[in-house]
mmCIF file of the N, C-alpha and C atoms, coordinates in Angstrom:
data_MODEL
# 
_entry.id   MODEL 
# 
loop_
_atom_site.group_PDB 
_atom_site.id 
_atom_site.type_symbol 
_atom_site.label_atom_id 
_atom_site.label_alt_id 
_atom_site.label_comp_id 
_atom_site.label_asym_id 
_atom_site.label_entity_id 
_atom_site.label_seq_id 
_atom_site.pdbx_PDB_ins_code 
_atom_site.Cartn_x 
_atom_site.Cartn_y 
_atom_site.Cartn_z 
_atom_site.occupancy 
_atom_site.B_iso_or_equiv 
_atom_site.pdbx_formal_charge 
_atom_site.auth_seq_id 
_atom_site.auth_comp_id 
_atom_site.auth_asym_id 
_atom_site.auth_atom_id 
_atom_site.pdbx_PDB_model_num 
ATOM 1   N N  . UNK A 1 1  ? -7.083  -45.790 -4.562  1.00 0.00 ? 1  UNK A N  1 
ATOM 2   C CA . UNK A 1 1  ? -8.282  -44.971 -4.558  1.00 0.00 ? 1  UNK A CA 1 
ATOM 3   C C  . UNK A 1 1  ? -8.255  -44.052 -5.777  1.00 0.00 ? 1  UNK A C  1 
ATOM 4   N N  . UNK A 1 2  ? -9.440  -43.843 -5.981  1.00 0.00 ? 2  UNK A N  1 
ATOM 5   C CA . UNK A 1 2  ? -9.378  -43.161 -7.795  1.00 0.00 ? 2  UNK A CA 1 
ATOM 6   C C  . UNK A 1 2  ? -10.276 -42.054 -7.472  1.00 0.00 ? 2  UNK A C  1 
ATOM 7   N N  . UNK A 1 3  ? -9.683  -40.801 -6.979  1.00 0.00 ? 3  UNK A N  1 
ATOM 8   C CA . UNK A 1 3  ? -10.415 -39.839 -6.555  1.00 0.00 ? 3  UNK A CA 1 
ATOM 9   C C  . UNK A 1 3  ? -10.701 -38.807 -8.393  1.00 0.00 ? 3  UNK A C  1 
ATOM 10  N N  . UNK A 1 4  ? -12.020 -38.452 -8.276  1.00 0.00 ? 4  UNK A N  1 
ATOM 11  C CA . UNK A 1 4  ? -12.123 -37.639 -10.004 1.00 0.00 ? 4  UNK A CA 1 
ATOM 12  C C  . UNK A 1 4  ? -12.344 -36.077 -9.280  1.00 0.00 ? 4  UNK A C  1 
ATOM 13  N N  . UNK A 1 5  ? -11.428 -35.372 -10.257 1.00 0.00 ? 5  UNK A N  1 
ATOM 14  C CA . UNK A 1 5  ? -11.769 -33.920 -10.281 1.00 0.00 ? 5  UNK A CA 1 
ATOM 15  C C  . UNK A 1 5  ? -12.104 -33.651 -11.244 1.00 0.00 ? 5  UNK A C  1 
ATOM 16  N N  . UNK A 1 6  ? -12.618 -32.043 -11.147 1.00 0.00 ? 6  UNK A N  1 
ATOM 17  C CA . UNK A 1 6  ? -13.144 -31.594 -12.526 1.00 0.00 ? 6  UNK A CA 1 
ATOM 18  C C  . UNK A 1 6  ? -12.163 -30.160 -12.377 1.00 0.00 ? 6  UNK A C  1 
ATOM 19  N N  . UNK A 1 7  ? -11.893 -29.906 -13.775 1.00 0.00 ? 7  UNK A N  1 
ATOM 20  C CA . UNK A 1 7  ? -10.834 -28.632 -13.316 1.00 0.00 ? 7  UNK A CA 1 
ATOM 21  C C  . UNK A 1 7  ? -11.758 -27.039 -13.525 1.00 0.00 ? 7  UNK A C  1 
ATOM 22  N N  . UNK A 1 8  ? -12.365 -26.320 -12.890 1.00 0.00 ? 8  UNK A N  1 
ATOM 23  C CA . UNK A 1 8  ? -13.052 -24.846 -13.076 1.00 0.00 ? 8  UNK A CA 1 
ATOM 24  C C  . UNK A 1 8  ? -12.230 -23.834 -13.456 1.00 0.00 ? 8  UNK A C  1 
ATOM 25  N N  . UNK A 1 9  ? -12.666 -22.708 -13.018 1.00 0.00 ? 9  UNK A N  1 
ATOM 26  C CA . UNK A 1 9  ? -11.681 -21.492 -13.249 1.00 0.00 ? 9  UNK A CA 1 
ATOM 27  C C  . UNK A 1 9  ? -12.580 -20.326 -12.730 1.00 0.00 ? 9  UNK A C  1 
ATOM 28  N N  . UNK A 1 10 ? -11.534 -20.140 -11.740 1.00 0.00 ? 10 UNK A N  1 
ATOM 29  C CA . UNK A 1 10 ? -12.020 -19.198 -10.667 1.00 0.00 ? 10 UNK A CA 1 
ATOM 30  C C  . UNK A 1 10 ? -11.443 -17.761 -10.920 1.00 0.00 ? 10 UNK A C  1 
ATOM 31  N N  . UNK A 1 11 ? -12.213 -16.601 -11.121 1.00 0.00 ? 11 UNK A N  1 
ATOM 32  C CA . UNK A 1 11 ? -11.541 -14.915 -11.472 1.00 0.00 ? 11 UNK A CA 1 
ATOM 33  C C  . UNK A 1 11 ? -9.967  -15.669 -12.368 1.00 0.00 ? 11 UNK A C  1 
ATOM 34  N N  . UNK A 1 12 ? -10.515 -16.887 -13.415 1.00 0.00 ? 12 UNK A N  1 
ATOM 35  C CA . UNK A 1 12 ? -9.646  -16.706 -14.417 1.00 0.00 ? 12 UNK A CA 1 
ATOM 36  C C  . UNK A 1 12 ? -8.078  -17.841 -14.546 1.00 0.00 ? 12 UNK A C  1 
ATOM 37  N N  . UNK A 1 13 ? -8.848  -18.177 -13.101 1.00 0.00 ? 13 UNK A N  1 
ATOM 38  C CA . UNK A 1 13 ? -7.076  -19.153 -12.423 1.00 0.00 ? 13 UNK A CA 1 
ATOM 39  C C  . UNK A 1 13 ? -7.893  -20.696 -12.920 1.00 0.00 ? 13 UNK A C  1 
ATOM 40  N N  . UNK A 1 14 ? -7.237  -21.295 -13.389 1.00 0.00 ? 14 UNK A N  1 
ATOM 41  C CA . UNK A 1 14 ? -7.768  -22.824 -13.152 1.00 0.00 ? 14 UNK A CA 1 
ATOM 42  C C  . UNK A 1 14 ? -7.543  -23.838 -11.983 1.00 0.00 ? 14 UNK A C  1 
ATOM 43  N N  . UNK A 1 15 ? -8.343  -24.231 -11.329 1.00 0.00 ? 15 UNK A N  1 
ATOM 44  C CA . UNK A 1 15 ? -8.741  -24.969 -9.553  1.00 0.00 ? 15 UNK A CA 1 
ATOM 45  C C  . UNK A 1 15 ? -9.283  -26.287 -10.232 1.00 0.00 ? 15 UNK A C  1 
ATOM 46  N N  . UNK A 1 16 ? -8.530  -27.030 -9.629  1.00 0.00 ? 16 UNK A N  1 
ATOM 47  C CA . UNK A 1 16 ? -9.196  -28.404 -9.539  1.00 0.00 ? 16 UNK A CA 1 
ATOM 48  C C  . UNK A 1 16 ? -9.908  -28.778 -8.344  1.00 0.00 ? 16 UNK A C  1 
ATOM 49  N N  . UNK A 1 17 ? -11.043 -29.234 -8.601  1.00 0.00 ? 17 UNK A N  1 
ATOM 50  C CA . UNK A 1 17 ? -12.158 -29.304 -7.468  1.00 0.00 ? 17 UNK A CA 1 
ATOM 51  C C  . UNK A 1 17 ? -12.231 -30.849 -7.420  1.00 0.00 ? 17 UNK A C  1 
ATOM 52  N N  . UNK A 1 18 ? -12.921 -31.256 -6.447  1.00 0.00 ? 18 UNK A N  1 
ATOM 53  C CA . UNK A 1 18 ? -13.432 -32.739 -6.488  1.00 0.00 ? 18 UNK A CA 1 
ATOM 54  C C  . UNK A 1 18 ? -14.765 -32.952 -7.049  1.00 0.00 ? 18 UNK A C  1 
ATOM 55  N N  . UNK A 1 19 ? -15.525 -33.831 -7.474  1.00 0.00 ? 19 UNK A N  1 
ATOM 56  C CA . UNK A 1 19 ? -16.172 -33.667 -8.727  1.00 0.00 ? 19 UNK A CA 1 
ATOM 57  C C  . UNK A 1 19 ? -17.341 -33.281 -8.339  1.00 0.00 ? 19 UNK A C  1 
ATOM 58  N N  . UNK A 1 20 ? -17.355 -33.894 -6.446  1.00 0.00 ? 20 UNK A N  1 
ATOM 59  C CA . UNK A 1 20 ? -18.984 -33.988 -5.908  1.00 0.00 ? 20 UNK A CA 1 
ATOM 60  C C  . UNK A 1 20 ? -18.714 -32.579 -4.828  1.00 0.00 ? 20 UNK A C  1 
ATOM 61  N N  . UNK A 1 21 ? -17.994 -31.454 -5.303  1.00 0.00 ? 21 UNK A N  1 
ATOM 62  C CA . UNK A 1 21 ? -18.038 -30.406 -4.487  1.00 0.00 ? 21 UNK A CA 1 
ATOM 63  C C  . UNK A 1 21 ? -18.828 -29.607 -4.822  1.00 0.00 ? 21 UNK A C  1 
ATOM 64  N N  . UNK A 1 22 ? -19.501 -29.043 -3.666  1.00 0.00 ? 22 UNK A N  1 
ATOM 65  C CA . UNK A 1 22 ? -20.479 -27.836 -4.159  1.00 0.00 ? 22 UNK A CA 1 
ATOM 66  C C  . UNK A 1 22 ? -19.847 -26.912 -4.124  1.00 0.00 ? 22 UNK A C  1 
ATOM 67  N N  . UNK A 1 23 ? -20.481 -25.202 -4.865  1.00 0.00 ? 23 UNK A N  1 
ATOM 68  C CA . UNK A 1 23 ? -20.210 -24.101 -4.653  1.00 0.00 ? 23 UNK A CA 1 
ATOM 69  C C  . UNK A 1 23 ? -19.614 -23.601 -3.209  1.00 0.00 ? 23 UNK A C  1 
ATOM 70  N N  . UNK A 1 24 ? -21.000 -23.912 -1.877  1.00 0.00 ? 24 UNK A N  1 
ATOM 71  C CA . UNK A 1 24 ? -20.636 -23.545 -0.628  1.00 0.00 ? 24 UNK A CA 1 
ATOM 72  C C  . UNK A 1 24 ? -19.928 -24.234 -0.127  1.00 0.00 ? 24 UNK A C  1 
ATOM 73  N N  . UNK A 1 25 ? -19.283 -25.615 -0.510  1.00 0.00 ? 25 UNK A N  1 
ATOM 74  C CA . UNK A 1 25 ? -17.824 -26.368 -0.195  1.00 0.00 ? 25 UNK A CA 1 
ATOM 75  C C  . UNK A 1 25 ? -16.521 -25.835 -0.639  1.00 0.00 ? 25 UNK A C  1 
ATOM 76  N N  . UNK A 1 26 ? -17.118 -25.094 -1.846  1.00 0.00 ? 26 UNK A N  1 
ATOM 77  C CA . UNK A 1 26 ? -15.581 -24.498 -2.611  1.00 0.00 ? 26 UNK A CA 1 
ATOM 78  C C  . UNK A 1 26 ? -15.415 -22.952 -1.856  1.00 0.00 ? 26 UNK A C  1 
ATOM 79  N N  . UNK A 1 27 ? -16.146 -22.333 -1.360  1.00 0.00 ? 27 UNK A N  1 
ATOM 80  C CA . UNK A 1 27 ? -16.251 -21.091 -0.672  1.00 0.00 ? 27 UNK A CA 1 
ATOM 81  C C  . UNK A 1 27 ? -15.644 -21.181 0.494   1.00 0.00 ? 27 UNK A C  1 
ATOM 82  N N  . UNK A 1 28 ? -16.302 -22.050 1.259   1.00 0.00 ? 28 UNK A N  1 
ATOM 83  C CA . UNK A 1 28 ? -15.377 -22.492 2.698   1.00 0.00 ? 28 UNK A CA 1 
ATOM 84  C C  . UNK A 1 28 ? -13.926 -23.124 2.594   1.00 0.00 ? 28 UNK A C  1 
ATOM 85  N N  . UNK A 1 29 ? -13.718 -23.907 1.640   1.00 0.00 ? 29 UNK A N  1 
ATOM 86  C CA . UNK A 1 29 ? -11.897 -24.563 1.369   1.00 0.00 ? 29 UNK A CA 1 
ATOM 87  C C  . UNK A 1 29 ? -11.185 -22.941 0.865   1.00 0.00 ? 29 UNK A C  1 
ATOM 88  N N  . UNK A 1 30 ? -11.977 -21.841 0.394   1.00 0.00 ? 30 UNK A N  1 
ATOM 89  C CA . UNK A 1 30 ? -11.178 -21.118 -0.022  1.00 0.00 ? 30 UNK A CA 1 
ATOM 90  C C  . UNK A 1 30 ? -11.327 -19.841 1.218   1.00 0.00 ? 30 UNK A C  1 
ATOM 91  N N  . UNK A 1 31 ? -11.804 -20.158 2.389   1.00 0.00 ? 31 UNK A N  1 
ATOM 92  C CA . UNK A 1 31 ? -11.569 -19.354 3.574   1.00 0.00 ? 31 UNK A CA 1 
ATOM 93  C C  . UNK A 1 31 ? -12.180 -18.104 2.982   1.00 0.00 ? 31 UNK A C  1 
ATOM 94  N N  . UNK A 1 32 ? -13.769 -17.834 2.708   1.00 0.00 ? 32 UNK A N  1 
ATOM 95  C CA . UNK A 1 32 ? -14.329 -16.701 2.377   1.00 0.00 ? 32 UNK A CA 1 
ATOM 96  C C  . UNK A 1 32 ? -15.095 -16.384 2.913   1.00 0.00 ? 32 UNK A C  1 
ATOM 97  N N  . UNK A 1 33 ? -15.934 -15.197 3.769   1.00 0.00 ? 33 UNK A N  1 
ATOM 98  C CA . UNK A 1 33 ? -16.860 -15.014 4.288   1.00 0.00 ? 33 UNK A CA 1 
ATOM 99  C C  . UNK A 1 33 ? -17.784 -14.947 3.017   1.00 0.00 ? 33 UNK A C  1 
ATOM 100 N N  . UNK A 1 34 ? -18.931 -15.829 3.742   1.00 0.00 ? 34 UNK A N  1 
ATOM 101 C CA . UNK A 1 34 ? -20.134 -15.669 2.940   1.00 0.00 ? 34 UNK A CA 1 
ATOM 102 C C  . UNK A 1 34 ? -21.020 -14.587 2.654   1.00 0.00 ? 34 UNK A C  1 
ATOM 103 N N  . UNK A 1 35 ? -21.061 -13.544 3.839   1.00 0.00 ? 35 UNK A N  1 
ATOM 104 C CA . UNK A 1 35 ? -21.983 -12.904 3.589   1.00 0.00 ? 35 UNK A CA 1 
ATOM 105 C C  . UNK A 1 35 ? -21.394 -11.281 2.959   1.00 0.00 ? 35 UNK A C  1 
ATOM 106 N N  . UNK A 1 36 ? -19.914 -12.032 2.767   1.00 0.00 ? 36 UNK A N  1 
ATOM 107 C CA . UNK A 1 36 ? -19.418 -10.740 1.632   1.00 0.00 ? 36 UNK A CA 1 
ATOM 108 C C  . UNK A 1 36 ? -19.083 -10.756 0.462   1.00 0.00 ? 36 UNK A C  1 
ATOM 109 N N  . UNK A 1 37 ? -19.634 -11.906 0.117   1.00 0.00 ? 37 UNK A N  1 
ATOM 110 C CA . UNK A 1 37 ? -19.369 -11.765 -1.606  1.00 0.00 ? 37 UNK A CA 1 
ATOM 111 C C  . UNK A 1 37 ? -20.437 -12.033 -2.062  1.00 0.00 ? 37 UNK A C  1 
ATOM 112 N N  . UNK A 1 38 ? -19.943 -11.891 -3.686  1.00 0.00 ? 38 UNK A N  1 
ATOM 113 C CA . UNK A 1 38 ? -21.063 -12.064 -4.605  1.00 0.00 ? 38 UNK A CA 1 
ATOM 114 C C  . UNK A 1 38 ? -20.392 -13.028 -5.448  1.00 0.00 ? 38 UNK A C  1 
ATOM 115 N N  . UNK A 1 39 ? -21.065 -14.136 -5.750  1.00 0.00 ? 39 UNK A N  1 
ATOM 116 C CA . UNK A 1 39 ? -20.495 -14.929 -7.144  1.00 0.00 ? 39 UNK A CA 1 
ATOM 117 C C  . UNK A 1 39 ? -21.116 -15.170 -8.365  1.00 0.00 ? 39 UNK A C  1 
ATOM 118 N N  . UNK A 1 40 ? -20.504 -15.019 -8.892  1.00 0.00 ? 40 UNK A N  1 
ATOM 119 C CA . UNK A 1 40 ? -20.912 -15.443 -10.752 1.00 0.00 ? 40 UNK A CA 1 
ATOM 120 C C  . UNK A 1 40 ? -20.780 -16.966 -11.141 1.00 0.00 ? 40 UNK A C  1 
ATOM 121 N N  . UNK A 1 41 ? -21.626 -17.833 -11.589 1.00 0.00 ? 41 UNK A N  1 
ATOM 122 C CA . UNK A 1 41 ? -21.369 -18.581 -12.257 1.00 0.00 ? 41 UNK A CA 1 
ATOM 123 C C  . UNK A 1 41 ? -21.451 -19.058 -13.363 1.00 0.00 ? 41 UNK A C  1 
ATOM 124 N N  . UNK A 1 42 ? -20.872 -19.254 -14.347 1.00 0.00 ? 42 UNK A N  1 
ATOM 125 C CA . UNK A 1 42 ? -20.920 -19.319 -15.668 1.00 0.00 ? 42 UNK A CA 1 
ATOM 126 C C  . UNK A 1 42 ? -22.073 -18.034 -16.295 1.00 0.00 ? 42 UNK A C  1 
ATOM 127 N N  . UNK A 1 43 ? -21.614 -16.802 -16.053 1.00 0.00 ? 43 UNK A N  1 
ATOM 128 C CA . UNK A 1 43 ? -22.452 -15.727 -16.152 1.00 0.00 ? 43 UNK A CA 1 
ATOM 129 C C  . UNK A 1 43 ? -23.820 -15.117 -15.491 1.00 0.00 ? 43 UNK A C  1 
ATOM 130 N N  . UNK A 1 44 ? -23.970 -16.055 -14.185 1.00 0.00 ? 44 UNK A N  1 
ATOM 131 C CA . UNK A 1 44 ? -25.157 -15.840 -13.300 1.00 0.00 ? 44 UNK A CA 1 
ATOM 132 C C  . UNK A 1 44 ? -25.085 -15.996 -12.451 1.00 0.00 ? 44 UNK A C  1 
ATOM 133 N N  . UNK A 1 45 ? -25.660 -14.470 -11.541 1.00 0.00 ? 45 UNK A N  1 
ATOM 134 C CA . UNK A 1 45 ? -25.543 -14.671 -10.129 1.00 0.00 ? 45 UNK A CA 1 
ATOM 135 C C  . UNK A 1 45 ? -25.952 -15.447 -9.435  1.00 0.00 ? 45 UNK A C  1 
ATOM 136 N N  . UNK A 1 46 ? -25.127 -16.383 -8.333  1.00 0.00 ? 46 UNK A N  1 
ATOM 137 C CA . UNK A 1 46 ? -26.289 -16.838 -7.420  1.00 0.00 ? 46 UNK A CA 1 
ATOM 138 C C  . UNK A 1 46 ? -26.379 -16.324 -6.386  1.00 0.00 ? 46 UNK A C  1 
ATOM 139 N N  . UNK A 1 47 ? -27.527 -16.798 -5.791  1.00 0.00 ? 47 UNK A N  1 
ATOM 140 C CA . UNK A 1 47 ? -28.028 -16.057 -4.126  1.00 0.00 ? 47 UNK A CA 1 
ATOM 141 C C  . UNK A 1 47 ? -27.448 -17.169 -3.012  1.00 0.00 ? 47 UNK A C  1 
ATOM 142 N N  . UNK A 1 48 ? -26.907 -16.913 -2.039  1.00 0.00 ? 48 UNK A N  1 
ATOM 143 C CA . UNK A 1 48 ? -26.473 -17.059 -1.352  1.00 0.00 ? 48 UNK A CA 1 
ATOM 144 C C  . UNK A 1 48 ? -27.094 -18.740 -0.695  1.00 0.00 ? 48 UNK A C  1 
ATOM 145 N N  . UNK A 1 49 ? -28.509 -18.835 -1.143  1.00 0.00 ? 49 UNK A N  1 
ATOM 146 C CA . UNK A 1 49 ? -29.389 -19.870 -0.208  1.00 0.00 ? 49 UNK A CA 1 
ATOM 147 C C  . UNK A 1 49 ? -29.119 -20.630 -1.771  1.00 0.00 ? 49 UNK A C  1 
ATOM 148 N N  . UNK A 1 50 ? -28.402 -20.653 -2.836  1.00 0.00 ? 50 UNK A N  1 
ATOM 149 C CA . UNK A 1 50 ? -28.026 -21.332 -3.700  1.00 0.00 ? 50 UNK A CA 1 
ATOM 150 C C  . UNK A 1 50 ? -26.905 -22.334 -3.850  1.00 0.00 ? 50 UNK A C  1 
ATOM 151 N N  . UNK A 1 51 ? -25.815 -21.739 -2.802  1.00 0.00 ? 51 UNK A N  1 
ATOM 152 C CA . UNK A 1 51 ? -24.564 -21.874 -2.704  1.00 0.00 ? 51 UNK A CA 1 
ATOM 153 C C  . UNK A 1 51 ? -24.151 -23.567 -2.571  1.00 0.00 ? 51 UNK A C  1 
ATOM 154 N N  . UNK A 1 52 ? -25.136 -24.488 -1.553  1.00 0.00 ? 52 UNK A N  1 
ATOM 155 C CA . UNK A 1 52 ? -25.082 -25.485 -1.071  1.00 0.00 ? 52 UNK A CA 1 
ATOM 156 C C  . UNK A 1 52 ? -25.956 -26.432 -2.496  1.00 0.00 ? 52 UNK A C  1 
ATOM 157 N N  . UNK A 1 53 ? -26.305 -25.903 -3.472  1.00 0.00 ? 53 UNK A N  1 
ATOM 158 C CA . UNK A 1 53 ? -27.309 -26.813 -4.510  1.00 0.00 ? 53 UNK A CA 1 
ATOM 159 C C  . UNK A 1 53 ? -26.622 -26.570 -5.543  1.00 0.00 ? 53 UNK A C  1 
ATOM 160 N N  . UNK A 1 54 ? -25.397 -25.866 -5.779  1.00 0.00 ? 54 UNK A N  1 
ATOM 161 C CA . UNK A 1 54 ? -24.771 -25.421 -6.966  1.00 0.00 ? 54 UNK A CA 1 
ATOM 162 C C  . UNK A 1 54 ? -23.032 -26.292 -7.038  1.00 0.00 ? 54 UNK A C  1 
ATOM 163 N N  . UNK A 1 55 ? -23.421 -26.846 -8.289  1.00 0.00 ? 55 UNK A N  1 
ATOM 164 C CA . UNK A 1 55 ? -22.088 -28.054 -8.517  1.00 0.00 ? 55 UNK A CA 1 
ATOM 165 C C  . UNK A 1 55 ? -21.471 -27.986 -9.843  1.00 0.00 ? 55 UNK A C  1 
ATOM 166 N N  . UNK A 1 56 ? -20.363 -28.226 -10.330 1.00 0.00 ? 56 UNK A N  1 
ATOM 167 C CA . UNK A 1 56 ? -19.809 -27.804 -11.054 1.00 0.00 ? 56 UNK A CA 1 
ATOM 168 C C  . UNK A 1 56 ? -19.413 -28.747 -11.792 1.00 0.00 ? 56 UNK A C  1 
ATOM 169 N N  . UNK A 1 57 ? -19.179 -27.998 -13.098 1.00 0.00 ? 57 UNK A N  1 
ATOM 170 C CA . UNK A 1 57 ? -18.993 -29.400 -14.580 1.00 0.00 ? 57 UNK A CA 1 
ATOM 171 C C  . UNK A 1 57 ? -17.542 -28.984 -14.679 1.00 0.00 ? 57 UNK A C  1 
ATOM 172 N N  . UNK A 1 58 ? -16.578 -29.318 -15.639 1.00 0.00 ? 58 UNK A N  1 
ATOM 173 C CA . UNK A 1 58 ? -15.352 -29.351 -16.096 1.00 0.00 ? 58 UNK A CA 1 
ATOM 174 C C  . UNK A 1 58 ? -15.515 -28.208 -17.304 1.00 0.00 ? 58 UNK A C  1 
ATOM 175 N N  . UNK A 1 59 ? -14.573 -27.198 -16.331 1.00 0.00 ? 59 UNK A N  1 
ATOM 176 C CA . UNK A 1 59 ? -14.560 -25.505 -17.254 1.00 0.00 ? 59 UNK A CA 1 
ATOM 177 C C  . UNK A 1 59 ? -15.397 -24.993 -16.974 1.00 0.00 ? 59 UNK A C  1 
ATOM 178 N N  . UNK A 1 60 ? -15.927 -25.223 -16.397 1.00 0.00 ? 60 UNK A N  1 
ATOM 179 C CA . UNK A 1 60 ? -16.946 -23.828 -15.459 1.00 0.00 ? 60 UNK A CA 1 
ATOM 180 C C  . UNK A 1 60 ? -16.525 -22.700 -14.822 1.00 0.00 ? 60 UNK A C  1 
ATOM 181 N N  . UNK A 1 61 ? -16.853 -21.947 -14.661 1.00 0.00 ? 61 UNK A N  1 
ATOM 182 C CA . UNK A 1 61 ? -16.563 -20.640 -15.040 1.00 0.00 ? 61 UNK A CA 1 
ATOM 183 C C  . UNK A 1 61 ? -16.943 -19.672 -13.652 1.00 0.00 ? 61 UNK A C  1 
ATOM 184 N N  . UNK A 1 62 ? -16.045 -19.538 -12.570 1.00 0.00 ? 62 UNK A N  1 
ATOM 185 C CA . UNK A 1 62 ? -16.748 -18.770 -11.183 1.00 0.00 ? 62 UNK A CA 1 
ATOM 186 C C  . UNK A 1 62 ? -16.172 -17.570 -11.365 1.00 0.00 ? 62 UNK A C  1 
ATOM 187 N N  . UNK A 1 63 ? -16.523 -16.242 -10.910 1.00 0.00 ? 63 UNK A N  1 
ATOM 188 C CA . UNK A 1 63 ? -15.892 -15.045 -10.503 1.00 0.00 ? 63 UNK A CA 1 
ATOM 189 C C  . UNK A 1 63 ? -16.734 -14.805 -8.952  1.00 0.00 ? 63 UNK A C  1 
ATOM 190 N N  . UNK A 1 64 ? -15.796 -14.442 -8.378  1.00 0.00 ? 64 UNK A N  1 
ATOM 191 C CA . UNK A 1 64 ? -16.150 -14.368 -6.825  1.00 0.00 ? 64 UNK A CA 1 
ATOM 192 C C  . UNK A 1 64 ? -15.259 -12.815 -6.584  1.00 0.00 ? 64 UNK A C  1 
ATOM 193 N N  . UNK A 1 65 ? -16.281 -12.070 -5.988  1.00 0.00 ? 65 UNK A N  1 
ATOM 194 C CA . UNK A 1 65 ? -16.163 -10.578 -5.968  1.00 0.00 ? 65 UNK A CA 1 
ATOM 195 C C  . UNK A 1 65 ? -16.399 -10.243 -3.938  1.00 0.00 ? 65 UNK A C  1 
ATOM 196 N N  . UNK A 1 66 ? -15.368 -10.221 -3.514  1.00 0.00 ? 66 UNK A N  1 
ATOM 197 C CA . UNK A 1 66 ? -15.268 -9.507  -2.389  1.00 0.00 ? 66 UNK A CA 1 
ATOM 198 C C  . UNK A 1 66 ? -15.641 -8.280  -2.035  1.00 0.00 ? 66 UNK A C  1 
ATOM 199 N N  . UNK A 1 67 ? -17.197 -8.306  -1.201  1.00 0.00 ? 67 UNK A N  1 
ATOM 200 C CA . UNK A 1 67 ? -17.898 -6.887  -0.895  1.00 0.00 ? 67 UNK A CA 1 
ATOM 201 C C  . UNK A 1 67 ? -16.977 -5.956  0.529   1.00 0.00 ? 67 UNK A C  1 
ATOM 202 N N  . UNK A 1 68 ? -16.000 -4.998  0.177   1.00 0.00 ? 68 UNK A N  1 
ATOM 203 C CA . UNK A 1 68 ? -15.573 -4.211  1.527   1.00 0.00 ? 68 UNK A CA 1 
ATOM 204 C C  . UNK A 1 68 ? -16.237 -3.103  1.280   1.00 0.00 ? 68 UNK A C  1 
ATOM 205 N N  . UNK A 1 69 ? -16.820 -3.016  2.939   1.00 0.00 ? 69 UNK A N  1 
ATOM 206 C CA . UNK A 1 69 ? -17.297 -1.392  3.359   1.00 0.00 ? 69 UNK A CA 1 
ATOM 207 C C  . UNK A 1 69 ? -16.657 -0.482  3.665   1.00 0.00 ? 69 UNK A C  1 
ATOM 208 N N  . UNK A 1 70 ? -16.792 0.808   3.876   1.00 0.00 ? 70 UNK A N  1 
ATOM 209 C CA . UNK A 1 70 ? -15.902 1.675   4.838   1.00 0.00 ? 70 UNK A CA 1 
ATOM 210 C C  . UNK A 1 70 ? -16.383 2.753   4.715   1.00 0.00 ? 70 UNK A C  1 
ATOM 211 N N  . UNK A 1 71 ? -16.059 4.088   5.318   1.00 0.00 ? 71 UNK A N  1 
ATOM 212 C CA . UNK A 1 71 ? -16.465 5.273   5.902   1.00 0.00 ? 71 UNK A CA 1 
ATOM 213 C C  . UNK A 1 71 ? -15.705 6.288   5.569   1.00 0.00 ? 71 UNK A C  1 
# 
């Protein structure tokens, strides 16, 4: 079996993804709540109802920013 990745780079780390993974596939393998972050991709935010339409080329570029509240 000849599985293809593409390699990204996530807050800077390089991740090899599978080629047909989306954004909201790579969010869930990386155990993140959705409705607390914010991500960058290749310098642009996306919105959340983006997450599942957004796919990635080789060296692409994510920063994923963890929103905590507190009092």
């Amino acid at each position: 079996m000849n599985t293809m990745y593409n390699t990204i780079f996530i807050n800077g780390q390089a991740f090899n993804c599978y080629i047909d993974m989306s954004l909201k596939e790579l969010l869930h393998y990386l155990e993140l709540e959705l409705d607390s972050i914010v991500v960058e991709h290749n310098n642009h935010i996306i919105h959340s109802i983006e997450f599942d339409k957004t796919f990635f080329k080789s060296q692409d570029k994510i920063e994923i920013i963890t929103i905590v509240g507190g009092g």
